[in-house]
BALO-764554 format. One line per field, with one value per atom (N, C-alpha, C): residue number from 1; residue in three letters; x, y, z. Coordinates in Angstrom, 3 decimals, padded with zeros to 6 digits. Each point is the difference from the previous one (the first is absolute). Layout:
seq <- [NUM  ...]
type <- [Ala  ...]
east <- [X  ...]
north <- [Y  ...]
up <- [Z  ...]
REM end
This chain:
seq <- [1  1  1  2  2  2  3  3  3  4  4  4  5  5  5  6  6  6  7  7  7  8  8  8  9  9  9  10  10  10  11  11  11  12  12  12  13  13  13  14  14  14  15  15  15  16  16  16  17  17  17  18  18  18  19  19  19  20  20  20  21  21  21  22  22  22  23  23  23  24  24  24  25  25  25  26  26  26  27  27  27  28  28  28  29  29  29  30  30  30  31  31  31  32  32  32  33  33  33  34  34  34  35  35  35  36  36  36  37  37  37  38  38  38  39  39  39  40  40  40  41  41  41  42  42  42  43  43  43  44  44  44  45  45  45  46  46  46  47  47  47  48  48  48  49  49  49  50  50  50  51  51  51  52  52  52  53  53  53  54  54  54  55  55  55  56  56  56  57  57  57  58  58  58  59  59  59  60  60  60  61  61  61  62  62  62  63  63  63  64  64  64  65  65  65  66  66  66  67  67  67  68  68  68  69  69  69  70  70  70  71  71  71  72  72  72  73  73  73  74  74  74  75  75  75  76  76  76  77  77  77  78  78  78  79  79  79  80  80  80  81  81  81  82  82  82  83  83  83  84  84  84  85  85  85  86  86  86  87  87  87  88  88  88  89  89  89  90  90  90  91  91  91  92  92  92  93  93  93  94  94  94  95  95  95  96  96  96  97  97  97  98  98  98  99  99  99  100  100  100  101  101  101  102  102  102  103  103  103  104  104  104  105  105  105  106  106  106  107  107  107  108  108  108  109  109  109  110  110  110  111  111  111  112  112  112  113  113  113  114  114  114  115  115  115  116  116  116  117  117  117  118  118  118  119  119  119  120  120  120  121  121  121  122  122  122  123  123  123  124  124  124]
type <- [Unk  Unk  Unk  Unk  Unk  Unk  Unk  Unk  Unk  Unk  Unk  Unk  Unk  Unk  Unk  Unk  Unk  Unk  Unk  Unk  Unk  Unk  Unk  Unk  Unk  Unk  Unk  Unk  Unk  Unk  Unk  Unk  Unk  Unk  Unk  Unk  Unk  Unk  Unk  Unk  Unk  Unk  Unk  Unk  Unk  Unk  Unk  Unk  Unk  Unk  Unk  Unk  Unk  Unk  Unk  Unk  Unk  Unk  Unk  Unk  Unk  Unk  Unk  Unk  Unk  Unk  Unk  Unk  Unk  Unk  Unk  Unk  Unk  Unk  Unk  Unk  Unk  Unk  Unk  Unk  Unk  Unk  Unk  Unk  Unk  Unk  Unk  Unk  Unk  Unk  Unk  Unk  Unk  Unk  Unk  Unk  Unk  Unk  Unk  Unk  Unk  Unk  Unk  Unk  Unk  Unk  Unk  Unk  Unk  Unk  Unk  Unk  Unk  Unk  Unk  Unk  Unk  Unk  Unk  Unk  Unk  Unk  Unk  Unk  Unk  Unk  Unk  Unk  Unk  Unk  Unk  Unk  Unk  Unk  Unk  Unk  Unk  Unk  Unk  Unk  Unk  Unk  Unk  Unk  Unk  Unk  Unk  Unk  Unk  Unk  Unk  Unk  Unk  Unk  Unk  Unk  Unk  Unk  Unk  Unk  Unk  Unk  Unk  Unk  Unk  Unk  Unk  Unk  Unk  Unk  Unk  Unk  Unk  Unk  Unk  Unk  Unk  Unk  Unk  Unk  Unk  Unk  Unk  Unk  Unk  Unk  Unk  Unk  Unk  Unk  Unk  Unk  Unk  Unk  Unk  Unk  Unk  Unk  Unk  Unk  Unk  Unk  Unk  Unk  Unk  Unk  Unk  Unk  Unk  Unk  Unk  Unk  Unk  Unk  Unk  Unk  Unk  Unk  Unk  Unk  Unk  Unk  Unk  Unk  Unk  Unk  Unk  Unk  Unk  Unk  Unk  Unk  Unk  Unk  Unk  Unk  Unk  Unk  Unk  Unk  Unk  Unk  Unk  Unk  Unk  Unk  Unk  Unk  Unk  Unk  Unk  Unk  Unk  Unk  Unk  Unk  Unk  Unk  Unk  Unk  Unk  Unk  Unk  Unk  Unk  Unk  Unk  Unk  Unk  Unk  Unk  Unk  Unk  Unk  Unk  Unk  Unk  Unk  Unk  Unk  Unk  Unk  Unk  Unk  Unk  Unk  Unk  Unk  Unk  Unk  Unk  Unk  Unk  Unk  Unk  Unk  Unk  Unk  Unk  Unk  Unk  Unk  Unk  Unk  Unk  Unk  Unk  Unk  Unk  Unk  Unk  Unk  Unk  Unk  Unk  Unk  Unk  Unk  Unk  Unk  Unk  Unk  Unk  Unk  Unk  Unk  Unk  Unk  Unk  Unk  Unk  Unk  Unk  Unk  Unk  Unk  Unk  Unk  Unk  Unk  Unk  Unk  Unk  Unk  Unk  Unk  Unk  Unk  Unk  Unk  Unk  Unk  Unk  Unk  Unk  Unk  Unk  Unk  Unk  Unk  Unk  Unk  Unk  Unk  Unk  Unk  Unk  Unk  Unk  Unk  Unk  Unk]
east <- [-053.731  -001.399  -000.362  -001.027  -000.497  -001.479  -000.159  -001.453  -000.432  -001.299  -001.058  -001.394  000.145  -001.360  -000.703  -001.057  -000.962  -000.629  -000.269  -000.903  -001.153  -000.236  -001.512  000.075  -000.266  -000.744  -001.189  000.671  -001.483  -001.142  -000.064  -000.688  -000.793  000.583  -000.388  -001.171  -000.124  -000.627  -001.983  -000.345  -001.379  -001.096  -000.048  -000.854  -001.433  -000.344  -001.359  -001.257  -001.019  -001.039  -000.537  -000.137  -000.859  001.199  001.421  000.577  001.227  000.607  000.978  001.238  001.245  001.024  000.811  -000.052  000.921  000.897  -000.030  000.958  001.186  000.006  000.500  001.016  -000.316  000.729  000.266  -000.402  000.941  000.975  000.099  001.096  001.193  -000.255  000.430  001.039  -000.686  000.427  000.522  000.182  000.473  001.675  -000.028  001.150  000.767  -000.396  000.450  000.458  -000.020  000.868  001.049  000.237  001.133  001.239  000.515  001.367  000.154  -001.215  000.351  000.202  -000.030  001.023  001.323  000.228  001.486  000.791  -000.636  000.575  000.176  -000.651  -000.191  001.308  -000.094  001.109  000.211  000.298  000.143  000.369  000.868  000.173  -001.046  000.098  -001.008  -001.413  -000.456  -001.356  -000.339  001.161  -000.388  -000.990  -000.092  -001.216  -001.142  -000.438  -001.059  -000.517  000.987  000.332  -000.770  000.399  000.033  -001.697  000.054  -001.249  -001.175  -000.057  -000.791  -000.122  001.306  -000.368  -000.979  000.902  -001.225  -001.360  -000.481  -001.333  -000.842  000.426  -000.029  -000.430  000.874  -000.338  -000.790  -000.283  -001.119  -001.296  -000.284  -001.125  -000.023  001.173  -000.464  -000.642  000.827  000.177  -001.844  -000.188  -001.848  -000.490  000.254  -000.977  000.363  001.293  000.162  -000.900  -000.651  -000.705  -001.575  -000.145  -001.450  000.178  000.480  -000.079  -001.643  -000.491  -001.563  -000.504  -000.096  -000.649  000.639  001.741  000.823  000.263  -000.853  000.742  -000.055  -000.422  -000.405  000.922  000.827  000.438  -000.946  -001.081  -001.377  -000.223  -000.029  -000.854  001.189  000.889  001.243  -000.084  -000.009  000.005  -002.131  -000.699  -001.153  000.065  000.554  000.286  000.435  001.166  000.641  -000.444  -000.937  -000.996  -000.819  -000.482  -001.146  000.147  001.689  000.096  000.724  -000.084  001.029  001.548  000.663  001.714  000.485  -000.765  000.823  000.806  -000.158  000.997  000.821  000.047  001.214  000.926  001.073  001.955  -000.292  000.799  -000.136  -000.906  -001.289  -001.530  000.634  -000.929  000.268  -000.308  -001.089  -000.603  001.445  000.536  001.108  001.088  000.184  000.906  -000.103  -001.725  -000.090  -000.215  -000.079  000.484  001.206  000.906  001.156  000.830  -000.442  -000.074  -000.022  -001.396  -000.521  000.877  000.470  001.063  001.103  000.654  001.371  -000.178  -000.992  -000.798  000.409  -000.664  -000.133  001.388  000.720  001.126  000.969  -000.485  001.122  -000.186  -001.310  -000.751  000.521  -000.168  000.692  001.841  000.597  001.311  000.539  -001.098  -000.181  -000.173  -001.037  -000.308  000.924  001.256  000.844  000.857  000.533  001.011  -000.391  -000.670  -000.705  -000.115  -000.537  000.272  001.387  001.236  000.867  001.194  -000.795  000.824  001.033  001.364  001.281  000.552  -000.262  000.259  -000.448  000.032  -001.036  -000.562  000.634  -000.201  -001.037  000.100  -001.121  -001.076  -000.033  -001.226  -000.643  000.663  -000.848  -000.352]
north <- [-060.013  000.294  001.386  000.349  000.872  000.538  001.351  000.220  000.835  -000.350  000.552  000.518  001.257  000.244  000.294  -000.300  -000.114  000.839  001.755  000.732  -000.715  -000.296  -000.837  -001.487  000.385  -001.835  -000.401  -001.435  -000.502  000.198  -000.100  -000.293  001.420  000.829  001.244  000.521  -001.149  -000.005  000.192  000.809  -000.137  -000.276  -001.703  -000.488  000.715  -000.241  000.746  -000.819  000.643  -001.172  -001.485  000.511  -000.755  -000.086  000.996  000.242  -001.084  000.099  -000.870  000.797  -000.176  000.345  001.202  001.137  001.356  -000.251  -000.226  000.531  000.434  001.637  000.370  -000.488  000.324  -000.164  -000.855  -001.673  -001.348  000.012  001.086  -000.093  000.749  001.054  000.474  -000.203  -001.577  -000.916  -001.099  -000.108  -001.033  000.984  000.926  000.795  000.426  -000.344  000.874  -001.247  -001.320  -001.337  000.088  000.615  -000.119  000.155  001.129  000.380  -001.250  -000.729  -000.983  -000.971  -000.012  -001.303  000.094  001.073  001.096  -000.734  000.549  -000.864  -000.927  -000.889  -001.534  -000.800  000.742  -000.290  000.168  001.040  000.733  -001.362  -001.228  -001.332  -000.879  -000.250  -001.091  -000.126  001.650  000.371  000.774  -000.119  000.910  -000.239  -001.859  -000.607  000.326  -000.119  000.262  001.448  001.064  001.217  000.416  -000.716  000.160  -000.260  -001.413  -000.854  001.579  000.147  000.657  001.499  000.899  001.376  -000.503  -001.285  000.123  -000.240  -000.936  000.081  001.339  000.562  001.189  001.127  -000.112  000.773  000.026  -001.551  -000.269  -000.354  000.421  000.558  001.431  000.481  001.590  000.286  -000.435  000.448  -000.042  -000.733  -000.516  001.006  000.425  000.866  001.355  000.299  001.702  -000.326  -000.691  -000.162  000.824  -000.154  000.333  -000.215  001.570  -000.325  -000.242  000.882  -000.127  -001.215  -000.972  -000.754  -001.456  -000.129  -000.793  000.293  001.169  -000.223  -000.930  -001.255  -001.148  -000.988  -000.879  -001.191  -001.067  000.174  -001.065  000.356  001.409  000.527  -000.080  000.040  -000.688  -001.419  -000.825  -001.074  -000.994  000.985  -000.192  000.501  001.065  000.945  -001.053  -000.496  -000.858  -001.406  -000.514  -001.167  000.249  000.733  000.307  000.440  000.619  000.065  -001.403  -000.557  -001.485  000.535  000.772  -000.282  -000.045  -000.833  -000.477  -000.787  -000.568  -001.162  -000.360  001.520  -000.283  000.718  000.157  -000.395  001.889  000.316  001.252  000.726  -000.062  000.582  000.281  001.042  000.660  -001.222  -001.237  -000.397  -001.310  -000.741  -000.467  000.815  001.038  000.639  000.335  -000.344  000.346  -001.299  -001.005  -001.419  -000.085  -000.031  -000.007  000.949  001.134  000.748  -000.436  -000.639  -000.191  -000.849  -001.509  -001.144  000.691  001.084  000.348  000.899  000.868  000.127  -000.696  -001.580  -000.896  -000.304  -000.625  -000.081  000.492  001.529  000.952  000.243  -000.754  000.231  -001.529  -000.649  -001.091  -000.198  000.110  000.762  000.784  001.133  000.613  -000.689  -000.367  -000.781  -000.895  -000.881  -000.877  001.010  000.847  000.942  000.572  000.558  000.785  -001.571  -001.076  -000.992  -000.583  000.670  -000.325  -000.630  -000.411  -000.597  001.022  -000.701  001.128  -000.642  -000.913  -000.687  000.403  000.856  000.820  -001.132  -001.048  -001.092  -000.752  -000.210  -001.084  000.666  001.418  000.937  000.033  -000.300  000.681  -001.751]
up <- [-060.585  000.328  -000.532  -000.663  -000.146  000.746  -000.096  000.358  -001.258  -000.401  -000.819  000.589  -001.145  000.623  -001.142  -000.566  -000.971  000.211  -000.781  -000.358  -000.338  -000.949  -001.049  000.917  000.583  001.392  -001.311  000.164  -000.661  000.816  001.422  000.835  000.403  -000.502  -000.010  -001.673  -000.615  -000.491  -000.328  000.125  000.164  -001.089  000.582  -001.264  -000.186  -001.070  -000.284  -000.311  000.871  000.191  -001.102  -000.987  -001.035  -001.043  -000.288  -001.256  000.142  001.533  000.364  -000.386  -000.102  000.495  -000.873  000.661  -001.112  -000.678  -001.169  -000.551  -000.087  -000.067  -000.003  001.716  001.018  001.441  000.110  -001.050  -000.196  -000.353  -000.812  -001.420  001.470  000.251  000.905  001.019  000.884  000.725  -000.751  -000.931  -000.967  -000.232  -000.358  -000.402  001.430  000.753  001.598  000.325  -000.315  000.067  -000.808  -001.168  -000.792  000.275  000.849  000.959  001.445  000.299  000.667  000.107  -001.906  -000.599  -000.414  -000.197  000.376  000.368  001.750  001.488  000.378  -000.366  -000.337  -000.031  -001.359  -000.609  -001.951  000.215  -001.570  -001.412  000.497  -000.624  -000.345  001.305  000.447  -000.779  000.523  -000.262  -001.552  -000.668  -001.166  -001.142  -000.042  -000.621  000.440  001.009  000.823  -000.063  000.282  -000.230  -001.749  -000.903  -001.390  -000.495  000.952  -000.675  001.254  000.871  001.210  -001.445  000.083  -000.950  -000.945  -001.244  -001.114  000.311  000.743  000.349  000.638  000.834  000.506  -001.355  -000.666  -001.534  -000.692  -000.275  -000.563  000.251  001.875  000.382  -000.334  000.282  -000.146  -001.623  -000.781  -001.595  000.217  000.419  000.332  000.159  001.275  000.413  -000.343  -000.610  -000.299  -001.504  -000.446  -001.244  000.087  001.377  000.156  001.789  000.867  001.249  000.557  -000.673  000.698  000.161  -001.233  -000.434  000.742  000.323  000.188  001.996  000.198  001.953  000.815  -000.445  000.903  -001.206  000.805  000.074  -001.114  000.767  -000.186  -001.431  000.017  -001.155  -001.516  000.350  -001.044  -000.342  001.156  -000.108  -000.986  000.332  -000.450  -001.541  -000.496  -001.208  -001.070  000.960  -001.394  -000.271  001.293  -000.305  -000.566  -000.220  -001.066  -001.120  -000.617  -001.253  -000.457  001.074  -000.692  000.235  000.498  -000.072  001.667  000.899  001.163  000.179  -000.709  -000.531  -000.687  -000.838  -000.817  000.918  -000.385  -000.072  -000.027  000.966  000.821  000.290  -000.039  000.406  001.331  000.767  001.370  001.082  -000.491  000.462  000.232  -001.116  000.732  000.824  -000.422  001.125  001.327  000.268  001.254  000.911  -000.871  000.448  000.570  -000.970  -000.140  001.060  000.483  001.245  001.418  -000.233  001.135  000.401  -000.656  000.025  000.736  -000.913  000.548  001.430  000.529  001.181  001.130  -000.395  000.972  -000.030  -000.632  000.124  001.017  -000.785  001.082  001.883  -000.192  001.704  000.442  -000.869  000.675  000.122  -000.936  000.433  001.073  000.094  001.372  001.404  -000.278  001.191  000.731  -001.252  000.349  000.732  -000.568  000.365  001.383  000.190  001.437  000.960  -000.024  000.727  000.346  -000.805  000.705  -001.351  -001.258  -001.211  -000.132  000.424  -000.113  -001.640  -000.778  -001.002  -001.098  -000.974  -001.369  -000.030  -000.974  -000.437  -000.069  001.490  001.072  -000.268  000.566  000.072  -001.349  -001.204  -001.489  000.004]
REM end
């Protein structure tokens, strides 16, 4: 058993009225999960681990391009719909798909585990 404690809370996040979700303090809480795939299990989790950093990156590579212009989530994800590359094959805009997926994942993993799944296995 371990205990964690998460500096960058997603939940500690403060969305912004009309712009929708920072940036920068995503990326944040996205990287403040990385040592608690560590714990996990340094094996197990190292795909997940691998696939979670590169995406992570290639939101940032995003927004250190233009922080002003890139501090909203939304406003990345709107940027590259309108020049046409959301859809291609590493845009920020699949990585933050691709994020969000491994996210849910890990909350549901969680969830098995904290209910009692003593089995990795079962739980993933």
């Amino acid at each position: 058993s371990f205990l964690v404690v998460l500096v960058n809370r997603f939940s500690d996040i403060e969305l912004r009225e009309e712009e929708g979700i920072p940036t920068e303090e995503f990326l944040e809480s996205c990287y403040a999960i990385v040592p608690v795939l560590d714990k996990l299990g340094p094996t197990v989790f190292a795909p997940v681990k691998m696939d979670f950093v590169g995406n992570i990156k290639k939101i940032n590579q995003k927004f250190i391009t233009n922080k002003e212009e890139f501090d909203t989530l939304q406003k990345i994800v709107l940027h590259e719909v309108n020049v046409g590359v959301a859809q291609v094959r590493n845009s920020a805009t699949e990585a933050l798909l691709w994020l969000k997926r491994g996210l849910k994942f890990l909350k549901g993993f969680l969830t098995e585990v904290k209910n009692g799944e003593k089995n990795i296995q079962t739980a993933l």
